[in-house]
C-alpha positions in Angstrom: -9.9 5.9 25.6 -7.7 9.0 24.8 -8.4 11.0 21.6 -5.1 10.1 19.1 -5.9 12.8 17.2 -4.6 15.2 19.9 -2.4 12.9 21.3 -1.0 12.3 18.3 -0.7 15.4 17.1 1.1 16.7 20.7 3.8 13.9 20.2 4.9 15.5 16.9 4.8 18.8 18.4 6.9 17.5 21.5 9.6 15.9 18.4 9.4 18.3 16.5 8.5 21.6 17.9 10.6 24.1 15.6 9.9 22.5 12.1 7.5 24.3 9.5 3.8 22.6 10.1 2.1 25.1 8.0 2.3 28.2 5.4 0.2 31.0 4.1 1.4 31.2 0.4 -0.7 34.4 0.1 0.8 36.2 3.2 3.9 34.6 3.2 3.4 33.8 6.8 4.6 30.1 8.4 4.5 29.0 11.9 6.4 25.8 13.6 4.1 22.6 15.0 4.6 25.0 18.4 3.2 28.0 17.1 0.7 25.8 15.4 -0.4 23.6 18.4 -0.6 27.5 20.3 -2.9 28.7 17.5 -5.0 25.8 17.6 -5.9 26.3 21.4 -5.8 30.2 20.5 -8.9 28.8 18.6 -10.1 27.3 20.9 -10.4 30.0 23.7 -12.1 32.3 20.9 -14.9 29.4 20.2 -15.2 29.5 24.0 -15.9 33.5 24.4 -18.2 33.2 21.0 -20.0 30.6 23.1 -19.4 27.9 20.8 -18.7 25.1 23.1 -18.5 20.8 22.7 -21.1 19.3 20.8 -22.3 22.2 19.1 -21.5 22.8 15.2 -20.8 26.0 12.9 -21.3 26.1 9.2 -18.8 28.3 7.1 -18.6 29.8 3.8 -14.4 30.4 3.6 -12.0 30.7 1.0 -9.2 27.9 1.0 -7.1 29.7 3.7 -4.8 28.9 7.0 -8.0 30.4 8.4 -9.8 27.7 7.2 -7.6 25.1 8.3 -6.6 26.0 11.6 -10.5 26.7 12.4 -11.4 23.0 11.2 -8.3 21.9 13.2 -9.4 23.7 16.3 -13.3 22.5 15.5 -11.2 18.8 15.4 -9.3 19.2 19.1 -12.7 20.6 21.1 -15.4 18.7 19.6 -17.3 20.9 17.8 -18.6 20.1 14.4 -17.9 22.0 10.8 -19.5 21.6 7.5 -17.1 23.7 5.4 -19.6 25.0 2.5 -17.8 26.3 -0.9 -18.3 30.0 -0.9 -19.9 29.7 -4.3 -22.9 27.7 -2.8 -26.1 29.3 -3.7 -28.6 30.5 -0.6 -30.6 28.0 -1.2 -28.1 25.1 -0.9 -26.8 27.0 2.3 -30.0 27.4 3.8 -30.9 23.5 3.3 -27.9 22.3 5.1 -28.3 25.2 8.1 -32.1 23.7 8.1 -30.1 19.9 8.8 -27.4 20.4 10.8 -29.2 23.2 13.3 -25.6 25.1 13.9 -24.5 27.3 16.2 -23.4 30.2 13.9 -22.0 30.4 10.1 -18.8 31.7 9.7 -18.0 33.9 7.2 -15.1 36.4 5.6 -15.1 40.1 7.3 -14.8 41.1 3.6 -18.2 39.0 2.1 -21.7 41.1 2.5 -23.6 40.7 5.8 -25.2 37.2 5.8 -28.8 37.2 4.2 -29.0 34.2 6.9 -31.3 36.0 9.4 -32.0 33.1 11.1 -28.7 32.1 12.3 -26.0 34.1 14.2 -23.1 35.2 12.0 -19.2 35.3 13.1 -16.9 37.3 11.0 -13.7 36.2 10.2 -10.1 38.2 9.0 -8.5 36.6 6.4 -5.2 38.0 6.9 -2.5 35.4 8.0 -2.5 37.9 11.1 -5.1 35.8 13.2 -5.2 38.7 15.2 -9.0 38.1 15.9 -8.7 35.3 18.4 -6.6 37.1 21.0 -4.1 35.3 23.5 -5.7 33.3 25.4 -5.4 30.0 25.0 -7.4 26.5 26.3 -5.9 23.3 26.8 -7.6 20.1 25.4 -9.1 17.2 27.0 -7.5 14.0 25.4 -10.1 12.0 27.3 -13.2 14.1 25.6 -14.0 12.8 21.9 -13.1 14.8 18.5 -15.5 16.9 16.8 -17.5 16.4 13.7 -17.2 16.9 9.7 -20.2 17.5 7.7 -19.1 16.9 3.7 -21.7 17.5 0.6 -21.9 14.0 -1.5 -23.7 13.8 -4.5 -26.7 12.7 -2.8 -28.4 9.1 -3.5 -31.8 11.2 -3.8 -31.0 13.7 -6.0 -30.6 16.2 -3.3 -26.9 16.5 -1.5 -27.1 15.4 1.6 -24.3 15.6 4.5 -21.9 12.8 4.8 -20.5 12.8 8.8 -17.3 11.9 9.8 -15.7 11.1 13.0 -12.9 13.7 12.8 -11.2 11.1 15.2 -11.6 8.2 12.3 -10.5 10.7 9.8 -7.3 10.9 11.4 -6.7 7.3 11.9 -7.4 7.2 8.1 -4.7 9.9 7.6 -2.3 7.7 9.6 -3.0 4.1 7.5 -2.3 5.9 4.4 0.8 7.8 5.6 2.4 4.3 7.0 1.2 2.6 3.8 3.1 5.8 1.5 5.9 5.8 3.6 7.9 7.1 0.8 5.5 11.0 2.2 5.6 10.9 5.6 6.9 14.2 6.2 7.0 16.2 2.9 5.9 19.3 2.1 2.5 19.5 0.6 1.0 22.0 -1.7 -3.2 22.5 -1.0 -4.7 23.9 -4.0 -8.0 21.6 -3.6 -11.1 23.1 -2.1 -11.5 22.9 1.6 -15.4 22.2 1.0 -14.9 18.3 0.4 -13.6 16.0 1.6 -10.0 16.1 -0.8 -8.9 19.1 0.2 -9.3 18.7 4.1 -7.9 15.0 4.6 -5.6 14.8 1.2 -4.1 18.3 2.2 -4.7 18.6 5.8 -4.8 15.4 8.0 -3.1 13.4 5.6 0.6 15.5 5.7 0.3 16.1 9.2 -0.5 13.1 10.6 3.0 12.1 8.9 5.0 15.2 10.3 4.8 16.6 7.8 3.9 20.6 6.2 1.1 22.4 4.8 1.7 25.0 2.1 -2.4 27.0 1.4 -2.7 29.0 -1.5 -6.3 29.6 -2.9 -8.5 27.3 -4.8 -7.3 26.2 -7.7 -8.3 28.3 -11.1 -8.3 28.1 -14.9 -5.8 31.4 -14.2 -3.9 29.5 -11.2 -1.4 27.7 -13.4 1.5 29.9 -13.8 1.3 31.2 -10.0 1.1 26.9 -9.3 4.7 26.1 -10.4 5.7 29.7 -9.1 4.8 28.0 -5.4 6.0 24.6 -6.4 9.5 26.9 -6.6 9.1 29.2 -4.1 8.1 26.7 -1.6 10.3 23.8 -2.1 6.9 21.8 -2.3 7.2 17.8 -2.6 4.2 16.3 -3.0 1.6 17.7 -5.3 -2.0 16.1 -4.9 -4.1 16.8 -8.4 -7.1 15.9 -10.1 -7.6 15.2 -13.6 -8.8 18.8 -14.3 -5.7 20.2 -13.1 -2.6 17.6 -14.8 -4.7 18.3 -18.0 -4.2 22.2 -17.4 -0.5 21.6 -16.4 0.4 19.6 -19.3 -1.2 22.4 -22.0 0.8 25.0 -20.2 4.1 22.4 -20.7 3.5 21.8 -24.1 4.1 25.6 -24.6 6.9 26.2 -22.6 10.3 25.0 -22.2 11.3 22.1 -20.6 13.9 23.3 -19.2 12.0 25.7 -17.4 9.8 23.1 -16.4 12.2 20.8 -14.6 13.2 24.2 -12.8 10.4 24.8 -11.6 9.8 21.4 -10.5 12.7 19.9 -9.4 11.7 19.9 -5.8 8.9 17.6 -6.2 9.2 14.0 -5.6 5.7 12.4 -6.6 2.3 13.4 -7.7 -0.8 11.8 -6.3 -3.8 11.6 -8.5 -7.3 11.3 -7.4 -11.2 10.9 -8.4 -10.9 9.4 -11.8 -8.4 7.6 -13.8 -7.0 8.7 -16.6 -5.9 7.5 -20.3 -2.5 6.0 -20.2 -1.3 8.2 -23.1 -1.6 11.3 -20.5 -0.1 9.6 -17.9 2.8 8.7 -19.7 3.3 12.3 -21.2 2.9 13.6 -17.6 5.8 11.5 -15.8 7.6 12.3 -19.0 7.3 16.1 -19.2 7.8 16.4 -15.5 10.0 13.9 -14.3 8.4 12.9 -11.4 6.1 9.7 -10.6 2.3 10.1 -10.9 0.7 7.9 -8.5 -3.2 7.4 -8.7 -6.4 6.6 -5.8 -9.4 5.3 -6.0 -11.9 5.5 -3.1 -14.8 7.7 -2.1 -15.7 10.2 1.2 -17.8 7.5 2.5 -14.6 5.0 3.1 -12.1 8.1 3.9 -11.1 7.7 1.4 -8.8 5.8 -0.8 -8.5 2.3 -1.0 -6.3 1.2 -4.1 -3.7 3.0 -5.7 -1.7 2.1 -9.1 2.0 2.8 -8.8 4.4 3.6 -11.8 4.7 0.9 -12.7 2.9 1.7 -16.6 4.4 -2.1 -17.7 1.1 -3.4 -15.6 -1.3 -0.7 -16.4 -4.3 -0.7 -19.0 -7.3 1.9 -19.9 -8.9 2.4 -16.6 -7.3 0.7 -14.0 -7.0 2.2 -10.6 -4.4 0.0 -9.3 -4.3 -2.6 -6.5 -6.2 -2.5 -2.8 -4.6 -1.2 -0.1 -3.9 -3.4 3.2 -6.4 -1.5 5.1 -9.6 -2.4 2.7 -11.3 -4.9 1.3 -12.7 -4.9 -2.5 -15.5 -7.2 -3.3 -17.3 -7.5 -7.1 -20.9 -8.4 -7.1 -23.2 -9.2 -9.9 -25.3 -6.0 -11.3 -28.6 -6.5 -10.2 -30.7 -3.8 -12.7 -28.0 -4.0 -15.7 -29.1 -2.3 -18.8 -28.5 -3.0 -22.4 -25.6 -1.1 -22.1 -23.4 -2.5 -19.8 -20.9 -5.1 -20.7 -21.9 -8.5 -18.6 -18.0 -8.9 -17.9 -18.1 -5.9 -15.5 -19.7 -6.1 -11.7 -20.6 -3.4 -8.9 -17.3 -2.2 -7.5 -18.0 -2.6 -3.2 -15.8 -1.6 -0.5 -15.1 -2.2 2.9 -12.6 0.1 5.0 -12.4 0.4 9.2 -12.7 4.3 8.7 -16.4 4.0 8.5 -18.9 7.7 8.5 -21.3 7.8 10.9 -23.9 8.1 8.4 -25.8 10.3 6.0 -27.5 13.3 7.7 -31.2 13.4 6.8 -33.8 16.6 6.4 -35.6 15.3 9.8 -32.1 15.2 11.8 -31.5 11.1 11.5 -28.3 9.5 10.2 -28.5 6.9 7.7 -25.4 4.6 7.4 -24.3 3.6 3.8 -22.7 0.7 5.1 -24.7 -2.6 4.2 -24.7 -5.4 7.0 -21.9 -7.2 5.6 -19.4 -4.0 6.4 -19.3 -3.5 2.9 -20.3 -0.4 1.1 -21.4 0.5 -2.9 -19.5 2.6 -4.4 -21.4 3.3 -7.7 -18.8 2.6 -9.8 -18.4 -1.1 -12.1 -15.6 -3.0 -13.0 -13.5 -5.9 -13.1 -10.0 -7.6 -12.0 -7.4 -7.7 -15.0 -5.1 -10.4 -14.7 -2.4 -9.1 -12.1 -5.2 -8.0 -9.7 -5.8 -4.5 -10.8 -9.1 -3.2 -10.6 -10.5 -1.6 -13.9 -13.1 0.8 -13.7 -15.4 1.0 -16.3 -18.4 3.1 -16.0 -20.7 4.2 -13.0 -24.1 2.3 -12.1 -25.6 5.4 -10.8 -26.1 8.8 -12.4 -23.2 10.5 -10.8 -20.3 12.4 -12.6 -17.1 13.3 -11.2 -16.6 17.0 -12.4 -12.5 17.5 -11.8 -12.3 16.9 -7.7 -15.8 17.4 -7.5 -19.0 14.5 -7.4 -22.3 16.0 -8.8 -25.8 14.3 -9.1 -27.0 14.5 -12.3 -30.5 13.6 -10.6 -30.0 16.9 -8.4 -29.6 18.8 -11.7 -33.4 17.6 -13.4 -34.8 18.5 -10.1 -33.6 22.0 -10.7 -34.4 21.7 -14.2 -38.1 20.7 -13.3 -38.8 23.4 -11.0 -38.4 25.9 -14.1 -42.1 26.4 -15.0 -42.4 25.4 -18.6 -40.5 22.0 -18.5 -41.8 19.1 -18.4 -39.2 16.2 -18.3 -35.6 16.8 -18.0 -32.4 14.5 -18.1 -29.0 14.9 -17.7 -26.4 12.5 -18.9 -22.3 12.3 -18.2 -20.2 13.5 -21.1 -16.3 13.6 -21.7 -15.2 16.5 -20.9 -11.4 17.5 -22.1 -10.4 19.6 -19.2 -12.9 18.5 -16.4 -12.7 14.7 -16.9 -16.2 14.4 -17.1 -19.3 16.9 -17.1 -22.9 16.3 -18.3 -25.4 18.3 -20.5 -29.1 18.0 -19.8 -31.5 17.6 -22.0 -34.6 19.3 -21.6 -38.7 18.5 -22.7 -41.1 21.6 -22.2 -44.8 21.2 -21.7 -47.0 20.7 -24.5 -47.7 23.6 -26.5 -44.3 24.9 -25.9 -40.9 24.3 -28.2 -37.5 26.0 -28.1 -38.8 28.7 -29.9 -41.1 29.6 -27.1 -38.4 28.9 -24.7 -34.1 29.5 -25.5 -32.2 27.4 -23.8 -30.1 30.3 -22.6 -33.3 30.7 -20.2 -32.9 27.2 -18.4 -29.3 28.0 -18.0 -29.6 31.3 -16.3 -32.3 30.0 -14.1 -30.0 27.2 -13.0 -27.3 29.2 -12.9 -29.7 31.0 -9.7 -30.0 27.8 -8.0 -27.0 25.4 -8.3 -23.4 25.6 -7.5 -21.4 26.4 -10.5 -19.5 23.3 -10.3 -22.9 21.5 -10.7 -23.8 23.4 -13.9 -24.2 21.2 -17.6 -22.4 22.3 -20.6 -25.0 22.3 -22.1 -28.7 22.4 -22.3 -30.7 20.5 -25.0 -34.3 21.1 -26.1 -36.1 17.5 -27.8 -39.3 17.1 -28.6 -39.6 13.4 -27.4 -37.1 11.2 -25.3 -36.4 8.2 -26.5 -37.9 5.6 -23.8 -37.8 1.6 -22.8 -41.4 0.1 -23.0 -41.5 0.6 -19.2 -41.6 4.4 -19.8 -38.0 5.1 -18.6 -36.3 7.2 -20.1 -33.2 6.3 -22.5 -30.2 7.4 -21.2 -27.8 5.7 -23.0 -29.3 6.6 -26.4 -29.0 10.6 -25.1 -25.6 10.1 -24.5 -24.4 8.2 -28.1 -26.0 11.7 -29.7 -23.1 13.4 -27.5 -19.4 14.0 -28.5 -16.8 15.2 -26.0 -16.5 18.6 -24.3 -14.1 21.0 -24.3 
């Protein structure tokens, strides 16, 4: 069976060989689907002579980059597997998944200290635009010989992240059922300001506009201090499509509400639609959004496990209410099962949100090399999420039935951070709970029960913060760390959640 991700992707190149596939918006560099396709192999024959060949796998700590991109592209076309870790990943979060996946080498920036990795080979890479590191040489791919892998951190079922693999070949086929479905993007210009290092920012902002035809525009990883240089792109690029998360339209609109629209609509007029992902938002912010921008805002729902979004609401705010995520998509299924362990908490109206998709993962990867599928027998797979049909088939998401939080594009276990927590010497009990955040969407705090014979006097919780700060991603930090003297508990011994969480207001 041929490989449609490089067949695919040569057809486009044969159409259209002299259109812009992709631009460095820190370099100013741009090259045509030729030059792209060229670079790819270029790729290739440097994997080759670093003795990275099919089936093996790399790790990498990059910035969002065309390096990046073109690496994970090249990876793609001669089967060899990446897990793109965020650069901000602690040693010990690196060293866990280098312990799993067994890889060939980790890639790094030229400019980032030697590796502390002693165990693993190292490979160096320029990020210039120049690519000049790769040479001329190029290989030709084998459309008979299957696509490589992706390895992409989820929040973990355990508490402890584990990889999520992908077919790179099903990723692309993904890419393709959402382009024909959005026909209205098939090939626009597309702005990538989301981190390579999950799923988002490699399928909404790298498969996805190319397996329409259309163009890449990478800039770095989206800031706090990104949002004047983000419309300056917008501008300077002619970009059309904008993909956000909550995080990001709530930092647009602050900077809108003190400037002028007028400038605004400048700076946007090339734009045609927004798409919206992770988490829905109010209706008030939507409607102040399309209306300070003048553009649509179209939101997803889905997950990395079903690659990745399976309903989208439309603008059409006439049909919209508090929470809904919009209607399925052709390609998936959306089933509503009764909650099995509800709590006093959740509303009986609502049910376990499951989805089924064709663009299946071939599993979690576990500590002893195994893959665990999250798919259940039926096809179908639990999201985590509860909710309910309103009357024109909308689905309304309502809460979570697991303790995960979506941190702006990002999914953190709140069970990964009382692991951390625990392995600080003086506590005892620890527990982490979601909270509103106003920028972020949603973060947590974590409260925090020492041994006995010690209080928050004997221990700040400045002290818990800094020691988490050591071992956890900074995306998977609380707000806030709380010191109680007793949880609040069901007559089982559990711990009360809910109750922690009614003592919390939003964050800021």
């Amino acid at each position: 069976m041929p490989n449609t991700y490089i067949s695919d992707f040569k057809r486009i190149v044969e159409r259209q060989p002299d259109q812009i596939a992709l631009i460095d918006g820190v370099h100013d560099i741009a090259w045509n689907w030729e030059e792209l396709d060229y670079l790819i192999d270029r790729v290739g024959a440097w994997f080759s002579s670093k003795d990275l060949n099919r089936g093996d796998s790399i790790v990498t700590l990059l910035p969002n980059s065309v390096e990046t991109l073109v690496i994970f592209f090249s990876c793609a076309r001669y089967g060899i597997g990446m897990a793109p870790l965020s650069q901000s990943s602690k040693a010990k979060e690196v060293s866990s998944w280098i312990k799993m996946i067994d890889p060939a080498a980790l890639m790094i920036a030229s400019a980032a200290e030697d590796s502390e990795y002693s165990s693993i080979r190292t490979i160096k890479v320029d990020i210039d635009g120049e690519f000049k590191w790769v040479g001329e040489s190029a290989l030709s791919p084998q459309e008979d010989q299957p696509c490589g892998l992706l390895y992409i951190p989820t929040s973990g079922t355990t508490g402890h992240p584990k990889p999520l693999v992908h077919d790179v070949e099903i990723l692309w086929e993904s890419s393709k059922a959402f382009v024909d479905f959005h026909e209205y993007i098939r090939g626009r210009r597309f702005l990538n300001i989301l981190p390579m290092s999950y799923i988002g920012g490699v399928l909404n902002l790298g498969l996805i506009p190319l397996s329409g035809g259309g163009s890449i525009v990478v800039v770095p990883e989206f800031s706090a201090g990104s949002f004047f240089g983000f419309w300056k792109d917008v501008k300077k690029y002619s970009i059309e499509v904008l993909w956000l998360v909550p995080s990001i339209l709530r930092g647009l609109l602050k900077l809108a509400r003190r400037t002028s629209s007028d400038v605004i609509r400048e700076q946007s007029r090339s734009v045609r639609l927004s798409l919206l992902g992770t988490a829905p938002i109010d209706l008030k912010t939507k409607v102040e959004f399309e209306r300070t921008f003048g553009f649509p805002l179209y939101e997803n729902f889905g997950m990395s496990e079903v690659a990745f979004f399976v309903s989208e609401h439309q603008n059409n705010v006439a049909m919209r209410c508090e929470g809904s995520v919009g209607q399925v998509m052709p390609f998936a299924k959306i089933d509503l099962r009764p909650i099995s362990d509800r709590s006093a908490n959740i509303d009986m109206e609502v049910f376990d949100v499951y989805v089924r998709t064709p663009f299946v993962p071939k599993g979690y990867l576990q500590e002893d090399g195994k893959l665990v599928n999250p798919v259940e027998e039926d096809g179908f797979l639990r999201t985590g999420d509860i909710g309910r049909w309103d009357e024109n088939r909308n689905l309304i998401l309502s809460g979570r039935s697991r303790d995960i939080v979506k941190r702006g594009s990002m999914m953190v276990s709140l069970r990964e951070l009382e692991i951390a927590a625990l392995e600080f010497g003086e506590v005892e009990e620890a527990a982490a709970v979601p909270v509103p955040h106003e920028f972020y969407g949603e973060s947590s705090v974590i409260f925090i029960r020492m041994k006995e014979n010690r209080t928050a006097a004997d221990i700040k919780p400045e002290n818990i913060k800094k020691f988490l700060a050591q071992n956890l991603s900074h995306h998977k930090l609380p707000e806030d760390v709380r010191i109680v003297d007793e949880f609040p508990k069901t007559n089982s011994g559990k711990i009360r959640k809910d109750l922690l969480a009614e003592s919390l207001t939003s964050i800021s």
